[in-house]
C-alpha positions, 0 to 999 in steps of 0.5 A: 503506558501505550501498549503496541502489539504487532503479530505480523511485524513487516511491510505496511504493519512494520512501517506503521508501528516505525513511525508512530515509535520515530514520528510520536517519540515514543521509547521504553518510558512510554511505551511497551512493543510487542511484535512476532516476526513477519513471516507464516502469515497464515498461523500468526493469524490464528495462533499468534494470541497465546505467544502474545499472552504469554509474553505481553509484561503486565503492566497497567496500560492507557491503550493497547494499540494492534493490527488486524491480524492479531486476534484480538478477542482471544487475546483478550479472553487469554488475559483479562486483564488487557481487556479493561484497557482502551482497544485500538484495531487498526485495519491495513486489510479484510479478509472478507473480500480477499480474492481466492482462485477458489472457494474452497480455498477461503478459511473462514477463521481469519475474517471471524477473528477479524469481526470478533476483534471489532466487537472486543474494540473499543475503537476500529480504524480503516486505512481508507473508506474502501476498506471499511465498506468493504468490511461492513458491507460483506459482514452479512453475507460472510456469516451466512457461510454458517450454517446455523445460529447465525448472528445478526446485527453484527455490521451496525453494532461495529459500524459505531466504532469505525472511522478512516485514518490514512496510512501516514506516508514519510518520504525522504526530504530528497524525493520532495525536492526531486518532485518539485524539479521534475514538476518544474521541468514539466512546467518548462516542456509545456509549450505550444498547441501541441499539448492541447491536442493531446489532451482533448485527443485522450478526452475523446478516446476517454469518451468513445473508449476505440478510435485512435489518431493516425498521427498518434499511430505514427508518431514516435520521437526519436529524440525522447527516451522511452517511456519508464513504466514502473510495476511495484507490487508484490508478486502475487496472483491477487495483484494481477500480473497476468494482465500487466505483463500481457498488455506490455507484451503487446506493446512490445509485438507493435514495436513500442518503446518502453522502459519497464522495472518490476519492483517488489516483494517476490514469493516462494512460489512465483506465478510462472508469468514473471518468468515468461515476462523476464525472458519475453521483455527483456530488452525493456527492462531497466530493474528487475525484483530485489533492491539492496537500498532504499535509497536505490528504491526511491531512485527507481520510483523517482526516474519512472514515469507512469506507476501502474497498478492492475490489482483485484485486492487493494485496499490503500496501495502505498507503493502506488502513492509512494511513486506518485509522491515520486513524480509518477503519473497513476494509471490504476484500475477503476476499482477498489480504493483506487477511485478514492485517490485518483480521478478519472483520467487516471484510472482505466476501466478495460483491459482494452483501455489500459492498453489504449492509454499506455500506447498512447503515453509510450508513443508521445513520452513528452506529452506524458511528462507533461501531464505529471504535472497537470493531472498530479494528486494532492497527496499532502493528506497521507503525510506524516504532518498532517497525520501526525496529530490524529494519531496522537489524539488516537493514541490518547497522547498529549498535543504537542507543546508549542514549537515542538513542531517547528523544531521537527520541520515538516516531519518526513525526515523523522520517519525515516523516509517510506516503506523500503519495501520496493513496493507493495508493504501490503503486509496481507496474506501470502496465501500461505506462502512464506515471503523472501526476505533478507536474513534477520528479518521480522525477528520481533518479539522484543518485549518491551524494547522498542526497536524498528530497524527499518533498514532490515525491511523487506523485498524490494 
């Protein structure tokens, strides 16, 4: 029997615990899941082991699969018996490198309860290798906040148990089929030496990082639309919106045209420069926060252009992938995980260089179009199909008999199609703040029913 336990049972930790029970045909006579609710992030991380004891069936158990958040050695010394099963720590997040405002607002606890956790696992998984190296490598320096017997040793005895399986992505057969006719249309729109001239344009502002054509300066199209900028992240400080907002508004003081929607989850306390942005770029925007559907979510991400991300904490950033998978160009910051999925035509280094390359793409939206197709990802490694079989040998399941992938097709569909989310699943911290989300969210702790109904999910 495989025991799933989720102590913060939304975003990312949702979807993934919704996939392995869809895409690995898990259900009561395999399976016991255990969730709370997504909601107080900040307590489930503390005090979410006594619920979990105490609510845990016992039953003998092949692996006993969870998240971060969950505080695993306390879980374990609360019920010895879940001790002597096989323990899978999954990683979406560390808090050693959480991004505070300010010092004293770090609570040691949370990335204590996460270096325990390794020590009680048996396995420790990463969503990706920036993850895992910026857990292991800060682990020294984040016991130092002790200030005495302070432990040694800690990174290596962990760093044995670590390996990276990608966060599986499962997108809606209809988005794979709109990828390809939009990379077909590019492919049709590539023509004459026009588009040469973009590109060793944007390869020597690439290398001298100032100077931009006067014909570039000039040029507009009235016959393309606008460029359809998409920003589908949480709304939060440590996602950086300060810096998104301002270089638009500085678009739109030049007269730039764009098109803008702002997706994702909003929270209780919203810094006050979505506000300010709402009000300053209206005449841009194309959507604004909430979705009712995944459907409309996926339809937003297939009709945007460029997807851009100025995080300062990302560590796997699925609603940027989930819109490149949709056909959008990346324009992502040089740093965090970001420079181990994209090149580095896609990946900006200043402010000042971020501002650069979306005025160059807004004014020339053709040849932005264009280079979707030529500089697109292979993001066939974060799918479901080719995920599917590492998970299962984690998960200590059998391979699957012969033909029973073929009768799955390619596998997107039984994942039920991404993250209905509108961006940004982190499911990190909420800075103790409490997310929106529709009534009926996140009303886990069902024993052991396994029941994900993905279409409650939350904050487009």
């Amino acid at each position: 029997m495989l025991l799933l336990v989720e102590a913060f049972f939304a975003g990312s930790h949702r979807q993934l615990i919704t996939t392995l029970m869809d895409g690995l045909r898990l259900d009561e006579t395999n399976c016991r899941l255990v969730t709370m609710s997504g909601r107080k992030w900040h307590w489930r991380a503390r005090t979410s082991a006594l619920h979990l004891a105490q609510h845990i069936p016992r039953e003998t158990y092949s692996v006993l699969f969870t998240s971060s958040v969950t505080p695993l050695a306390e879980l374990c010394g609360l019920r010895p018996d879940l001790a002597a099963v096989r323990k899978v720590l999954y990683f979406h997040e560390n808090q050693l490198v959480y991004p505070v405002r300010k010092a004293a607002d770090t609570d040691f606890q949370y990335g204590y309860n996460q270096i325990t956790g390794c020590l009680v696992a048996d396995e420790v998984v990463f969503n990706s290798r920036y993850n895992m190296e910026s857990f292991l490598n800060n682990i020294d320096h984040f016991m130092k906040t002790q200030p005495d017997y302070r432990p040694r040793g800690l990174a290596e005895q962990i760093r044995v148990k670590c390996r990276v399986l990608y966060f599986p992505l499962c997108v809606p057969e209809t988005v794979l089929a709109l990828r390809e006719e939009r990379s077909e249309t590019d492919q049709d729109r590539e023509s004459g030496g026009d588009r040469d001239r973009d590109q060793d344009q944007e390869s020597t502002e690439d290398r001298d990082g100032d100077q931009e054509s006067a014909e570039d300066q000039n040029h507009s199209s009235e016959s393309e639309r606008p460029l359809h900028i998409l920003w589908p992240h949480r709304w939060e400080h440590d996602k950086n919106p300060s810096l998104f907002f301002d270089t638009l508004t500085r678009l739109h003081d030049e007269g730039v045209p764009f098109r803008l929607s702002v997706l994702g989850e909003r929270c209780r306390e919203v810094p006050d420069v979505f506000e300010r942005a709402r009000t300053q770029l209206e005449d841009h925007i194309e959507h604004w926060g909430y979705l009712p559907s995944r459907e409309d979510y996926w339809r937003v991400l297939g009709a945007a252009d460029v997807v851009v991300s100025t995080a300062d904490h990302e560590f796997f950033g699925v609603a940027v992938l989930e819109a490149v998978w949709c056909g959008c160009l990346p324009l992502c910051a040089d740093r965090l995980v970001y420079p181990e999925w994209f090149e580095r035509p896609l990946l900006f280094r200043t402010p000042a260089q971020l501002l650069k390359r979306l005025r160059r793409l807004c004014r020339r939206p053709g040849a932005a179009r264009a280079e979707r197709r030529r500089l697109r990802p292979d993001l066939e490694r974060f799918g479901w199909p080719a995920l599917r079989e590492p998970y299962r040998e984690l998960l200590g399941l059998p391979p699957e008999r012969d033909g029973e992938e073929d009768r799955e097709g390619d596998g997107h569909g039984e994942c039920e199609g991404g993250s209905h989310s509108g961006g940004n699943i982190g499911g990190d911290r909420d800075s103790d703040r409490d997310v929106d989300r529709e009534s009926g969210e996140g009303t886990g702790g069902n024993g052991d029913g396994c029941e994900c109904d993905v279409d409650k999910e939350l904050g487009r």
